[in-house]
LUMZA-508683 format. One record per atom (N, C-alpha, C): chain; residue in three letters; atom name; y negated, z negated, x negated. Coordinates in steps of 0.02 Angstrom, whole numbers, padded with zeros to 5 digits. Example, Ala and Ser with C-alpha at 12.3 -4.5 7.8 and 13.67 -1.06 7.14 Angstrom:
// residues 2
<A ALA N <00284 -00390 -00660>>
<A ALA CA <00225 -00390 -00615>>
<A ALA C <00165 -00390 -00660>>
<A SER N <00112 -00354 -00642>>
<A SER CA <00053 -00357 -00684>>
<A SER C <-00002 -00394 -00645>>
// end
This chain:
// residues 135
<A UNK N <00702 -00561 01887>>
<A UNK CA <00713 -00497 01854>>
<A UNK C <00700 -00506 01779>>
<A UNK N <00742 -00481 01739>>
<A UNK CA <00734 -00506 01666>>
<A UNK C <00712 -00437 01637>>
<A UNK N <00679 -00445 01590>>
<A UNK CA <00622 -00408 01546>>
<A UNK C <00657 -00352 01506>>
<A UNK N <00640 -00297 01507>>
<A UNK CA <00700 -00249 01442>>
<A UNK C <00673 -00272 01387>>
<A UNK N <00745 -00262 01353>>
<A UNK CA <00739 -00265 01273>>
<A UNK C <00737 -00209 01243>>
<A UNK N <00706 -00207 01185>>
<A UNK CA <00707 -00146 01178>>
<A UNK C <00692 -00173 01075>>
<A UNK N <00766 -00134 01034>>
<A UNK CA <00779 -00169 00985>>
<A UNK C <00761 -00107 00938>>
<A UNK N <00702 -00134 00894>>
<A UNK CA <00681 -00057 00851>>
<A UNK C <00688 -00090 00768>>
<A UNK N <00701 -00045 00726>>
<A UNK CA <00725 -00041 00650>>
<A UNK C <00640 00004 00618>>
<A UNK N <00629 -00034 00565>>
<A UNK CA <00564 -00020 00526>>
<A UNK C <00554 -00024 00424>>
<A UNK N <00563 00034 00418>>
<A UNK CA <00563 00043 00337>>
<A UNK C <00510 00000 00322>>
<A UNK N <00511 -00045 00246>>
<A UNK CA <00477 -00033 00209>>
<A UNK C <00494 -00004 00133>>
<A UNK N <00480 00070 00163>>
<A UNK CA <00490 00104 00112>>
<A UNK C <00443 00112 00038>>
<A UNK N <00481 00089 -00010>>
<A UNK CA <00455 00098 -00075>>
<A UNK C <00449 00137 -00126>>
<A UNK N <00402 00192 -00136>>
<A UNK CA <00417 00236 -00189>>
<A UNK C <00387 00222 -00250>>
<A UNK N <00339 00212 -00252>>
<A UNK CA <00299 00172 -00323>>
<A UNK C <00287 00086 -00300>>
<A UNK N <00290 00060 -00369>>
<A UNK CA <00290 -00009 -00377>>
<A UNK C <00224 -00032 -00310>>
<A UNK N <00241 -00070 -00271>>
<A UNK CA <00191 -00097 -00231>>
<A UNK C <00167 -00046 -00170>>
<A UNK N <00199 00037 -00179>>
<A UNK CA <00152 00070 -00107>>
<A UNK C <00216 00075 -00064>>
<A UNK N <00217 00084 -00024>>
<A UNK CA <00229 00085 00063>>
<A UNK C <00222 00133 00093>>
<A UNK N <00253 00189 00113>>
<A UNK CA <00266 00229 00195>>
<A UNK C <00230 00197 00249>>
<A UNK N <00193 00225 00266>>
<A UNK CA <00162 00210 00346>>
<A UNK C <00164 00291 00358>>
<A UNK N <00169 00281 00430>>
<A UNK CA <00159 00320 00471>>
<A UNK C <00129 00316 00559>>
<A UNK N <00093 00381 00547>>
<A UNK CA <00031 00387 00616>>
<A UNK C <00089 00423 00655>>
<A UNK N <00088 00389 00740>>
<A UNK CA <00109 00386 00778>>
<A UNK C <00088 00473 00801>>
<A UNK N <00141 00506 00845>>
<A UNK CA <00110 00573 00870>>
<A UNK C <00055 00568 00914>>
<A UNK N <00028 00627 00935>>
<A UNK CA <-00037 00625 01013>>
<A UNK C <00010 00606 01058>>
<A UNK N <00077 00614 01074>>
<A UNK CA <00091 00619 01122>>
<A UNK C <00167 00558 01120>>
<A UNK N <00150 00508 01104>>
<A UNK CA <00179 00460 01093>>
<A UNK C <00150 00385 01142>>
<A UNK N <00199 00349 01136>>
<A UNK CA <00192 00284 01164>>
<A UNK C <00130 00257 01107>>
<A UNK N <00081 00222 01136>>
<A UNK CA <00043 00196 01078>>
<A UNK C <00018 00247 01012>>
<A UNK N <00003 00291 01037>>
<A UNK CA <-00025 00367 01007>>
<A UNK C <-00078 00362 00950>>
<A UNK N <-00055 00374 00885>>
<A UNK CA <-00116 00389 00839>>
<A UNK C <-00112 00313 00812>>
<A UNK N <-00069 00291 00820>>
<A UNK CA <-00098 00219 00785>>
<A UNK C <-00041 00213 00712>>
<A UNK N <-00039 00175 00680>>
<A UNK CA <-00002 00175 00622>>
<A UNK C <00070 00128 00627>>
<A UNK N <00118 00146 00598>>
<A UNK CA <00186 00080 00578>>
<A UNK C <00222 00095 00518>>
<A UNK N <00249 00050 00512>>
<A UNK CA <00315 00058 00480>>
<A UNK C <00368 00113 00497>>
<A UNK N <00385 00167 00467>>
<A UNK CA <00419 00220 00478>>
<A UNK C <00487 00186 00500>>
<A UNK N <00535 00217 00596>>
<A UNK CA <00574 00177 00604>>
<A UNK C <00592 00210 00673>>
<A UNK N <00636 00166 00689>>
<A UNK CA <00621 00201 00784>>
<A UNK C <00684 00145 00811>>
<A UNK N <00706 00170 00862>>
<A UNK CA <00720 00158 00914>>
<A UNK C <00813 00144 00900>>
<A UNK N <00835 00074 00912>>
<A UNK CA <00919 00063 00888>>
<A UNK C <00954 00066 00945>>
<A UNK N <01024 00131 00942>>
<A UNK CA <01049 00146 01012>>
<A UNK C <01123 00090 01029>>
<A UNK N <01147 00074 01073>>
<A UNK CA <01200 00030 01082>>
<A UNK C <01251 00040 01049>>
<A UNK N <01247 00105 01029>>
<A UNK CA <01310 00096 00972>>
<A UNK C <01334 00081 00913>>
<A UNK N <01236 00088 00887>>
<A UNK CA <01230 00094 00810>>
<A UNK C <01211 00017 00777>>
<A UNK N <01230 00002 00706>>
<A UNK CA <01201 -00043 00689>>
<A UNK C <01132 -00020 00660>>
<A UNK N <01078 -00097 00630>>
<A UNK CA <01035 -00084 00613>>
<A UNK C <00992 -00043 00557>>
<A UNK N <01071 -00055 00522>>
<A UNK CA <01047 00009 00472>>
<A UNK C <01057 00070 00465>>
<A UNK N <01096 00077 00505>>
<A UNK CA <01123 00185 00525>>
<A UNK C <01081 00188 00562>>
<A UNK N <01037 00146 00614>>
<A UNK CA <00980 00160 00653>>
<A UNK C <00925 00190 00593>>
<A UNK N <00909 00155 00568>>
<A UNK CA <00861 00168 00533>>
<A UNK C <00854 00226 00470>>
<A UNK N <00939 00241 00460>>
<A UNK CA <00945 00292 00410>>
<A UNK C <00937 00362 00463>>
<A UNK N <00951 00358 00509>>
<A UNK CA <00959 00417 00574>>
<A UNK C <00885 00425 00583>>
<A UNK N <00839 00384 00581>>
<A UNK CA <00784 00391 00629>>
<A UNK C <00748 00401 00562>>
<A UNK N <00746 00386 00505>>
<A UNK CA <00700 00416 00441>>
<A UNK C <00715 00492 00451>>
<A UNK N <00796 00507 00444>>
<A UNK CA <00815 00562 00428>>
<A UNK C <00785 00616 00489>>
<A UNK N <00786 00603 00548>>
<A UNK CA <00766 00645 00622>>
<A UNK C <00692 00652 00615>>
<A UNK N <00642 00585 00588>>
<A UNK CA <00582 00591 00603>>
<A UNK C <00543 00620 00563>>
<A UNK N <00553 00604 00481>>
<A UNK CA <00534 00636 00436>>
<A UNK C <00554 00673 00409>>
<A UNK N <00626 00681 00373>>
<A UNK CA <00674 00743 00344>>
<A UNK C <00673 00683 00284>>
<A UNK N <00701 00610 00293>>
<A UNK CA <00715 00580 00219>>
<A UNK C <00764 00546 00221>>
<A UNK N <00813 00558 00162>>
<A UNK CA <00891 00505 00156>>
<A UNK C <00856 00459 00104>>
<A UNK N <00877 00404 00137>>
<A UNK CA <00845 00330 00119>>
<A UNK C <00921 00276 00100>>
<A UNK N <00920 00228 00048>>
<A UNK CA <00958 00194 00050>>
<A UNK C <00923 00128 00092>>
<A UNK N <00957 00107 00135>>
<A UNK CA <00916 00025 00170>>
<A UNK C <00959 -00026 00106>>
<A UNK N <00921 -00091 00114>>
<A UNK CA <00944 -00142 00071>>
<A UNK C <00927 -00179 00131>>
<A UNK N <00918 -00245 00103>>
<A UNK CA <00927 -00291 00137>>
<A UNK C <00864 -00320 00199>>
<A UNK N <00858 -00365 00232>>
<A UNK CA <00823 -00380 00296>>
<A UNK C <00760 -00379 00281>>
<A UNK N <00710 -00383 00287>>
<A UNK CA <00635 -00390 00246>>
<A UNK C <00611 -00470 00299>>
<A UNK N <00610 -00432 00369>>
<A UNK CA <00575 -00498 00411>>
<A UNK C <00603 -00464 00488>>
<A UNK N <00584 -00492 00530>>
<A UNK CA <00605 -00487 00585>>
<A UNK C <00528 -00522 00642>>
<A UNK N <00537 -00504 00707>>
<A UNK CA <00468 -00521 00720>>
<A UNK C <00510 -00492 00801>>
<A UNK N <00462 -00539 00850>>
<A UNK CA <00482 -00523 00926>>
<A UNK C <00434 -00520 00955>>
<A UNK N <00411 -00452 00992>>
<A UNK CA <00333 -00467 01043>>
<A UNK C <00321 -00437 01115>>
<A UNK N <00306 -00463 01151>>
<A UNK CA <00290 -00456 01216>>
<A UNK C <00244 -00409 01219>>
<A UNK N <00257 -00355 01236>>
<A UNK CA <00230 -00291 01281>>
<A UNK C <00231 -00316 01361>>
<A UNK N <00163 -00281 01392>>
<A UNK CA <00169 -00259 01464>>
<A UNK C <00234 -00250 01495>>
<A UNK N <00281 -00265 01523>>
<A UNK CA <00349 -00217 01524>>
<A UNK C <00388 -00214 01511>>
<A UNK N <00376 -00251 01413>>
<A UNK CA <00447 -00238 01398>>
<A UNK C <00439 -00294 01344>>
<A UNK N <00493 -00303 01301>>
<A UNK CA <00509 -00346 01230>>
<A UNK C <00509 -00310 01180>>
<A UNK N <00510 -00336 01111>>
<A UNK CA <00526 -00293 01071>>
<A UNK C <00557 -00316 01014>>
<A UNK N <00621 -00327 00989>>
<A UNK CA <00645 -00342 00931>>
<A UNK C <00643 -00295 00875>>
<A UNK N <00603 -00326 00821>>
<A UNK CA <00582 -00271 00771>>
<A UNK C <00590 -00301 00717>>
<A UNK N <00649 -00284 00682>>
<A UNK CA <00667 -00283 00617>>
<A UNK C <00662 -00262 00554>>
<A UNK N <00634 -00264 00508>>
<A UNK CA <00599 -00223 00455>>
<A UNK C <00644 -00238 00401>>
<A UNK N <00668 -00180 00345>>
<A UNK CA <00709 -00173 00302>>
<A UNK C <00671 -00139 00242>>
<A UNK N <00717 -00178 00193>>
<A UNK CA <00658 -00142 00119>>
<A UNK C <00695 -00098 00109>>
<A UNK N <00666 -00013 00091>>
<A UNK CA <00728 00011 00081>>
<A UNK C <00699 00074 00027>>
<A UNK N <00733 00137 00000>>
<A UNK CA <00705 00140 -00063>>
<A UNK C <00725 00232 -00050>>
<A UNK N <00709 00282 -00067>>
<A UNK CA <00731 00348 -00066>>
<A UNK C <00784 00357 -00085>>
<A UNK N <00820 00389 -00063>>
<A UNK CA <00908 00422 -00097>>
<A UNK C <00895 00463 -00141>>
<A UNK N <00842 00529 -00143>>
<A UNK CA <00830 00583 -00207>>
<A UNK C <00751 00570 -00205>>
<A UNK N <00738 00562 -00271>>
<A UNK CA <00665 00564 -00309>>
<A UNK C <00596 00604 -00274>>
<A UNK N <00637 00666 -00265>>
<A UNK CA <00553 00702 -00250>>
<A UNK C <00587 00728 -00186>>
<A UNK N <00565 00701 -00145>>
<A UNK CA <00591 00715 -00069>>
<A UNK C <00518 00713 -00045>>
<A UNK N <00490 00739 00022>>
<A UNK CA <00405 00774 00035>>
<A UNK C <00430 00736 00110>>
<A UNK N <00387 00712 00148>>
<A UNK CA <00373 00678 00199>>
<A UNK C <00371 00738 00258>>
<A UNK N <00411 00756 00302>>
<A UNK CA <00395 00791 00350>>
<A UNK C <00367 00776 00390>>
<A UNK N <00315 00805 00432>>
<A UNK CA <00253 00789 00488>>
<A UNK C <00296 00809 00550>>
<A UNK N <00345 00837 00567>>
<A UNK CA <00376 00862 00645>>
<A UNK C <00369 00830 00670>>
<A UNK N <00380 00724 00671>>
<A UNK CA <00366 00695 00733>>
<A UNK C <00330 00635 00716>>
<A UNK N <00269 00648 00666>>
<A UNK CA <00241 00618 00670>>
<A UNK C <00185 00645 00648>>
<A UNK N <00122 00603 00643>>
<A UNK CA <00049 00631 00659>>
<A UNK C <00038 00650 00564>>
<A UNK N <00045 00588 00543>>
<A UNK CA <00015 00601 00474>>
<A UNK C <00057 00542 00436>>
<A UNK N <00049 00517 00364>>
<A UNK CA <00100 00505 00344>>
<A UNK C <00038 00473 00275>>
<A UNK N <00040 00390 00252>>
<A UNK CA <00011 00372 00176>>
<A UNK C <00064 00325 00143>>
<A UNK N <00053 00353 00084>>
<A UNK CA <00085 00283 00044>>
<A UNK C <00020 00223 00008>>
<A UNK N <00039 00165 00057>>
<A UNK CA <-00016 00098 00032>>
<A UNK C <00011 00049 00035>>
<A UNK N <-00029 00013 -00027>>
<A UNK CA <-00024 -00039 -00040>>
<A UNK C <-00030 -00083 00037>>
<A UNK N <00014 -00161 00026>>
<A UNK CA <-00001 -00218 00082>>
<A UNK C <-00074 -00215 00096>>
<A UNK N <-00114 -00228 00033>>
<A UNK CA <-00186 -00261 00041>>
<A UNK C <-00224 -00190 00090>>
<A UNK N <-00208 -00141 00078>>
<A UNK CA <-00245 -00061 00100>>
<A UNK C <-00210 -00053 00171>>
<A UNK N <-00169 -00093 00195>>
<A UNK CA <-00143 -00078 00242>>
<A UNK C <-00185 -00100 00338>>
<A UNK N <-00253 -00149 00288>>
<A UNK CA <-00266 -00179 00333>>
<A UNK C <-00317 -00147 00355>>
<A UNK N <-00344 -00073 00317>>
<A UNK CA <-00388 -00037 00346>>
<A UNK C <-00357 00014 00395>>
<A UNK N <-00287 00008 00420>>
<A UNK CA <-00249 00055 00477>>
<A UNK C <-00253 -00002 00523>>
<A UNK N <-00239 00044 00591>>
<A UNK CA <-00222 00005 00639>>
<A UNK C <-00177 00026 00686>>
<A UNK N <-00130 -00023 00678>>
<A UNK CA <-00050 -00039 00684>>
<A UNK C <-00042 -00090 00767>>
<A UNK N <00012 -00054 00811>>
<A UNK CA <00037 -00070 00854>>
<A UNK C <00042 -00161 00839>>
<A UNK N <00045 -00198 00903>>
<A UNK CA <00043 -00270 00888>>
<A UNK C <00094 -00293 00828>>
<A UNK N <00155 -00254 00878>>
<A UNK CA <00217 -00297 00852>>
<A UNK C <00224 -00262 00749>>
<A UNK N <00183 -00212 00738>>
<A UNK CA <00209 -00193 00679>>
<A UNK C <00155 -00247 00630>>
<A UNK N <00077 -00239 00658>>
<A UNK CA <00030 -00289 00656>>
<A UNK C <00051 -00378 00645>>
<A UNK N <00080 -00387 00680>>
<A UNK CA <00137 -00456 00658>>
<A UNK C <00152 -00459 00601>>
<A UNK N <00210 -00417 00598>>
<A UNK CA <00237 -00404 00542>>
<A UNK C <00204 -00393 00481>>
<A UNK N <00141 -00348 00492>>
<A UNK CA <00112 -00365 00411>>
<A UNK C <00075 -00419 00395>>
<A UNK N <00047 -00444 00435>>
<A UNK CA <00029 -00536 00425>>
<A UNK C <00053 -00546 00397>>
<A UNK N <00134 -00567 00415>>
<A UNK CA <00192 -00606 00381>>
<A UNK C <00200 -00594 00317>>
<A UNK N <00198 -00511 00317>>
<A UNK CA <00210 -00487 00245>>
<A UNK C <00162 -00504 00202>>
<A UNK N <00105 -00514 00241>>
<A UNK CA <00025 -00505 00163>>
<A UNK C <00046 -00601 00159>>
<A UNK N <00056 -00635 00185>>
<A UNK CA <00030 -00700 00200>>
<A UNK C <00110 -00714 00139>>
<A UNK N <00165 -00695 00135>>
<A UNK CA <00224 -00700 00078>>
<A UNK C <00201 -00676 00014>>
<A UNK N <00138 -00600 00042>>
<A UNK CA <00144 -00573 -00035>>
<A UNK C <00084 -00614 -00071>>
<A UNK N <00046 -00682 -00059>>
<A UNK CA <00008 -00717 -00085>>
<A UNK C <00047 -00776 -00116>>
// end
């Protein structure tokens, strides 16, 4: 029996030089209350970056331009897989406000500040990679 895949898209969104979008997971979420990369879930039809412009726009209320790949990272859940792709990507209008509807809470931080959250494995990967490039 082979393992689901399950293929998710992850901002790193940039509004000031060096800070970062994170976002706290809902109460009532898979992996609840913990922190990621603002992002979600890529459906069979969509590519990786209308995934990710759809799921900013649904989760928070933000039109985002994506650019290019940032890193990529694969991790074994209980259950399941997870292909998680992270994109640098930048606001479409200037003073746009972070909506809370489906998510808990919402900071902009720096890499180095990022290591006082605590982040799902597979997003946790991913910022390794990232702090361990941004040296």
């Amino acid at each position: 029996m082979s393992r689901r895949l399950i293929r998710v898209v992850g901002a790193m969104l940039e509004k000031e030089p060096g800070q970062y979008l994170i976002t706290q997971r809902s109460k009532n979420a898979t992996l609840p209350l913990l922190w990621e990369f603002p992002g979600g879930r890529v459906n069979d039809t969509e590519d990786d970056r209308a995934a990710l412009c759809r799921e900013l726009k649904e989760r928070l209320g933000l039109d985002v331009i994506v650019g290019e790949q940032a890193m990529s990272t694969h991790h074994e859940y209980p259950g399941y897989d997870v292909d998680f792709r992270v994109f640098a990507c930048r606001l479409a209008f200037a003073n746009q406000e972070v909506s809370h509807a489906k998510v808990n809470d919402h900071r902009w931080a720096t890499l180095a500040q990022m290591g006082a959250f605590q982040f799902p494995d597979a997003d946790a990967r991913t910022l390794a990679k990232l702090l361990d490039l941004d040296h």
